[in-house]
C-alpha positions as CSV (number, residue, x, y, z in Angstrom):
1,X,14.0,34.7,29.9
2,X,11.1,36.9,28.4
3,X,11.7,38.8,25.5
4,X,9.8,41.3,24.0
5,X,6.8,42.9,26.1
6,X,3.5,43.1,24.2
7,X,0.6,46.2,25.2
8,X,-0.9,44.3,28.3
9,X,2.9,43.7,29.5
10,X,2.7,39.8,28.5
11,X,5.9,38.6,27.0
12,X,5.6,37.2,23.0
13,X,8.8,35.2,23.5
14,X,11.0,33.7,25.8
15,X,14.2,32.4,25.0
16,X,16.7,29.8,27.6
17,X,19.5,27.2,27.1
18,X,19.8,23.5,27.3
19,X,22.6,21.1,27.4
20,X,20.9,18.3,25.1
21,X,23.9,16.0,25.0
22,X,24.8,14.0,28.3
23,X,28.3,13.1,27.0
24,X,28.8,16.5,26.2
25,X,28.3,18.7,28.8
26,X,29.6,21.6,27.0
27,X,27.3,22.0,24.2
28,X,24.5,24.1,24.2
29,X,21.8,24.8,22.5
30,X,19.5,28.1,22.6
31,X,15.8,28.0,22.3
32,X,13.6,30.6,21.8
33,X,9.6,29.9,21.9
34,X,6.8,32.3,20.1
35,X,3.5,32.5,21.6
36,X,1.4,32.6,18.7
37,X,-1.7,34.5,20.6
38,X,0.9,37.7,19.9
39,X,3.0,36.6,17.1
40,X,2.3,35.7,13.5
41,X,4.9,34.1,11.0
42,X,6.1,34.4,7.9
43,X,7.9,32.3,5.0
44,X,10.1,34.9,3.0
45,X,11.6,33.5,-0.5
46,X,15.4,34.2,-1.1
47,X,17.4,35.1,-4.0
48,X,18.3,31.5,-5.0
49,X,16.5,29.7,-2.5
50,X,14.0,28.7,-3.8
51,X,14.5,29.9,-6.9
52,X,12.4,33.1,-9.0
53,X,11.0,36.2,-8.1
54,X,9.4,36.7,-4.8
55,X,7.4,39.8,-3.7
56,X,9.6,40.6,-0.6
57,X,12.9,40.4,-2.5
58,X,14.4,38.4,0.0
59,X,14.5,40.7,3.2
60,X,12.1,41.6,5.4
61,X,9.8,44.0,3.9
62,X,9.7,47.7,5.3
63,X,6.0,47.2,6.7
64,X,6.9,44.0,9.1
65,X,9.8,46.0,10.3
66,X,8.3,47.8,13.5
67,X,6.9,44.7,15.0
68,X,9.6,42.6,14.0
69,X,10.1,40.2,16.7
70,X,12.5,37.5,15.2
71,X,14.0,36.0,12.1
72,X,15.3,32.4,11.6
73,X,16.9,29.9,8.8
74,X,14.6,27.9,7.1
75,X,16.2,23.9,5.7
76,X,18.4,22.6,3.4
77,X,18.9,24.0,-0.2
78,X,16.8,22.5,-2.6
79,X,19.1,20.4,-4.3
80,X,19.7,18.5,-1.1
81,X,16.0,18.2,0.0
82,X,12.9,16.5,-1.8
83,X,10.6,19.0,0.2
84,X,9.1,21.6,-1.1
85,X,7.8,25.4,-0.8
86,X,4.3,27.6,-1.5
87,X,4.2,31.1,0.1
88,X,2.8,34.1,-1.6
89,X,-0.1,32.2,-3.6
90,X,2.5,29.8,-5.4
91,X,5.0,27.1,-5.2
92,X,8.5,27.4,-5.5
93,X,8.6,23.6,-5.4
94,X,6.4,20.6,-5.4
95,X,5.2,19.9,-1.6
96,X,5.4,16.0,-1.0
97,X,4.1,14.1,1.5
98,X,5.5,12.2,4.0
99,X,7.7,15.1,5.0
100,X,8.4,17.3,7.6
101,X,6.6,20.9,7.3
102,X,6.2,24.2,8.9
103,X,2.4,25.4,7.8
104,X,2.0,28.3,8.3
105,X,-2.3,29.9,8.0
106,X,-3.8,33.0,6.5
107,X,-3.5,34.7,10.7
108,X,0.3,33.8,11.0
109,X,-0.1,31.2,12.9
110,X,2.7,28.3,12.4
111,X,2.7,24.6,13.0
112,X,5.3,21.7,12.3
113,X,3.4,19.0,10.9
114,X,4.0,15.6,8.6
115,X,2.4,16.5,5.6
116,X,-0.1,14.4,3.8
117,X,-0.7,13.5,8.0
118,X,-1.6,16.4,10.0
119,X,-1.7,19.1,7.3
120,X,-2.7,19.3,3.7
121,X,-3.2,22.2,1.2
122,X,-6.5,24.0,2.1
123,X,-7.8,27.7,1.4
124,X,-6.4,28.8,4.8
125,X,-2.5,27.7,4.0
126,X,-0.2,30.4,3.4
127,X,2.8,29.2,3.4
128,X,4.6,25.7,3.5
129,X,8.5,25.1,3.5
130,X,9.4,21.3,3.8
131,X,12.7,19.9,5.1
132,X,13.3,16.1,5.7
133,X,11.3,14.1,7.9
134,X,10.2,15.2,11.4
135,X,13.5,14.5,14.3
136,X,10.3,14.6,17.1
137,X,7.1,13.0,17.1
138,X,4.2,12.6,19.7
139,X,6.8,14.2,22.0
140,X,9.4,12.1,21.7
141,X,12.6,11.9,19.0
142,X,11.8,9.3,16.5
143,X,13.5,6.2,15.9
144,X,16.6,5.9,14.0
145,X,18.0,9.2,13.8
146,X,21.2,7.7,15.7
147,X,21.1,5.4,12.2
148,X,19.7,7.2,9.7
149,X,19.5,3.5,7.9
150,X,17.3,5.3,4.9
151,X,18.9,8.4,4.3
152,X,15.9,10.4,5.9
153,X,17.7,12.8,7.2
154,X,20.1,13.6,4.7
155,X,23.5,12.3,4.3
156,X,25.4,9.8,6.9
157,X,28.3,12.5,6.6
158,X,26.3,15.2,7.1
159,X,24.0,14.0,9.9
160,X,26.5,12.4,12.3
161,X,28.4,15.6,12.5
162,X,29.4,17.5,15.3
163,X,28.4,20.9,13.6
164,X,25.8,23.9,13.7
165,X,22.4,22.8,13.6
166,X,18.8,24.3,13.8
167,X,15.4,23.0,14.5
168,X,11.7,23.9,14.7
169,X,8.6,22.7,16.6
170,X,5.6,23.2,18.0
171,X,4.2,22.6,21.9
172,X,1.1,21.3,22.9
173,X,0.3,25.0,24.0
174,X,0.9,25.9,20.0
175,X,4.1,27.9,21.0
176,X,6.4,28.0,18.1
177,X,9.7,26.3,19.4
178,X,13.1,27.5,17.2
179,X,16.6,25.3,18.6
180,X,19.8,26.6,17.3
181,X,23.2,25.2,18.8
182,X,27.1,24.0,17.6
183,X,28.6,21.0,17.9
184,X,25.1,19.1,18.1
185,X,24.5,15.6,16.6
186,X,20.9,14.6,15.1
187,X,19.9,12.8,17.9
188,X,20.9,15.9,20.3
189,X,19.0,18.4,18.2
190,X,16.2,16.6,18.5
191,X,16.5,16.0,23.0
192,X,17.0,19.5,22.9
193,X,13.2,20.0,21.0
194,X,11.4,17.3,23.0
195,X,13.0,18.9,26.0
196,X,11.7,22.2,25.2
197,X,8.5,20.7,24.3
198,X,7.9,20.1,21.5
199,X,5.4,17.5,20.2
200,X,6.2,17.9,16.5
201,X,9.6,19.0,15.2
202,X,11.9,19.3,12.0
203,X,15.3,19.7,11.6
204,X,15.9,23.1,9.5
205,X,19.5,23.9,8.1
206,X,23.1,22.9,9.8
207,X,26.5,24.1,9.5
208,X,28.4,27.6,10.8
209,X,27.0,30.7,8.3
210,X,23.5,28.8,8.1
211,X,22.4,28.4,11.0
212,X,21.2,32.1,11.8
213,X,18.3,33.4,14.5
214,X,18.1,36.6,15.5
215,X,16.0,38.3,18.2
216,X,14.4,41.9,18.2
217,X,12.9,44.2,20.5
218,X,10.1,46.6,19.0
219,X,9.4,47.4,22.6
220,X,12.7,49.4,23.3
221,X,13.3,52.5,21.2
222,X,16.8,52.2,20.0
223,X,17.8,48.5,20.2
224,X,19.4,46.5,18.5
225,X,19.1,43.1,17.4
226,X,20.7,40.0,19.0
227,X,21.8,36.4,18.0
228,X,20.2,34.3,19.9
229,X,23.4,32.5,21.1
230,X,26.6,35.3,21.3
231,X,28.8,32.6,18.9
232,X,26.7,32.2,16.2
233,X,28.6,33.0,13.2
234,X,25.8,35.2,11.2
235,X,25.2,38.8,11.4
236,X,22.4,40.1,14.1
237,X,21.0,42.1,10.9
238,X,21.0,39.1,8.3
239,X,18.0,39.2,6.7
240,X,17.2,42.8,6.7
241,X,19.1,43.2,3.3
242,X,18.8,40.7,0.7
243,X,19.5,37.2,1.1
244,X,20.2,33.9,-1.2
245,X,18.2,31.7,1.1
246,X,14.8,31.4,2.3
247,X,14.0,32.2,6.0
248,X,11.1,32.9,8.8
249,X,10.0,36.2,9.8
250,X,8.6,36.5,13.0
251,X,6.2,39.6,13.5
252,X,4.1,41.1,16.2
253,X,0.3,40.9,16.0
254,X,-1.5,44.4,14.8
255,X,-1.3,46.6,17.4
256,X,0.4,44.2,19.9
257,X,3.4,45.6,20.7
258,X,3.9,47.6,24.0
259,X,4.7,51.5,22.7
260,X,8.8,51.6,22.5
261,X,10.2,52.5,25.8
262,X,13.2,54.7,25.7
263,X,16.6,52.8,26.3
């Protein structure tokens, strides 16, 4: 379903459902896809999360506001990840390679890469948060995440849960592709990104009151925002006041958005 309605009428998202989990009909998972041509994105420190004093004090700012499109949970707290974050000219924590990243450049464009692989720090890097090791690669989920033999993915308890869980990638079209859904496994989570399309993907954070995307509509004067699945147990508003952890802003390009129709 297109979202959002940019000046020449084109969409800047779409969102739709799947049911990644052929022995469980029932679950579903949400997906909602950014074209980037119209969209930039940005990495927003929280309170805690990573840790210090960030220039947007952990909301969106004022300025992104009007052409806010979307905002989304980043990963895992620190403690539980060896990944790492740089945004606003600095790092919050060590990057490392080897691990799953969402690089985002200096025109808001995003990618999900393996760092150290298919991105490193350059000039043009803006912002980098870290999470794991990528669920989908060259299309496909990776082997082992039904095993998790290393610990990769976090903790056995944690990752063979039935529970909340969120994902990002990226298409071969360079879409930006965020997966939300409960009662997903690992392995699910990451059918549901290959089946949206995603050639590259990372598992972001898991469990009810983490697990928060929210959709806006700068086009319609008046509207509110909307979860992107109507169970999902986070406030519409989240991250427009302050918030402990970090997150993705999701912004219309400059002059992009169609002028607000009346509701």
């Amino acid at each position: 379903m297109p979202g959002a309605r940019m000046a020449g009428g084109q969409p800047a998202d779409y969102t739709t459902f799947l049911r990644p989990d052929p022995a469980h009909a029932s679950v579903v998972a949400a997906v909602a896809a950014f074209d980037q041509k119209w969209t930039g994105t940005h990495l927003i420190a929280g309170t805690k999360e990573p840790g210090g004093t960030w220039p947007e004090q952990a909301q969106v700012p004022d300025a992104m506001r009007p052409s806010l499109l979307a905002t989304f949970n980043s990963g895992f707290k620190f403690r539980d990840t060896p990944g790492g974050f740089y945004a606003d000219g600095r790092y919050g924590k060590p990057l490392k390679d080897g691990m799953a990243s969402l690089v985002i450049d200096k025109s808001g464009v995003a990618t999900v890469a393996l760092w150290g692989r298919d991105a490193h720090m350059t000039p043009d890097v803006a912002a980098v948060r870290q999470n794991l090791e990528l669920i989908v690669d060259a299309g496909r989920p990776v082997p082992g995440l039904a095993g998790n033999p290393a610990g990769q993915w976090g903790s056995a308890k944690n990752q063979f849960q039935f529970t909340w869980r969120s994902a990002a990638g990226v298409d071969a079209h360079g879409r930006l592709i965020y997966v939300a859904g409960n009662q997903l496994t690992l392995t699910a989570l990451a059918n549901a990104l290959a089946t949206a399309g995603a050639v590259r993907g990372m598992e972001l954070d898991i469990h009810g009151g983490m697990v928060s995307a929210n959709l806006f509509r700068p086009d319609i004067a008046g509207s509110s925002p909307t979860t992107v699945l109507p169970d999902m147990p986070t406030a519409a508003d989240r991250y427009l006041s302050a918030d402990q952890r970090d997150f993705f802003a999701v912004t219309a390009r400059t002059g992009a958005v169609h002028a607000p129709a009346a509701r």
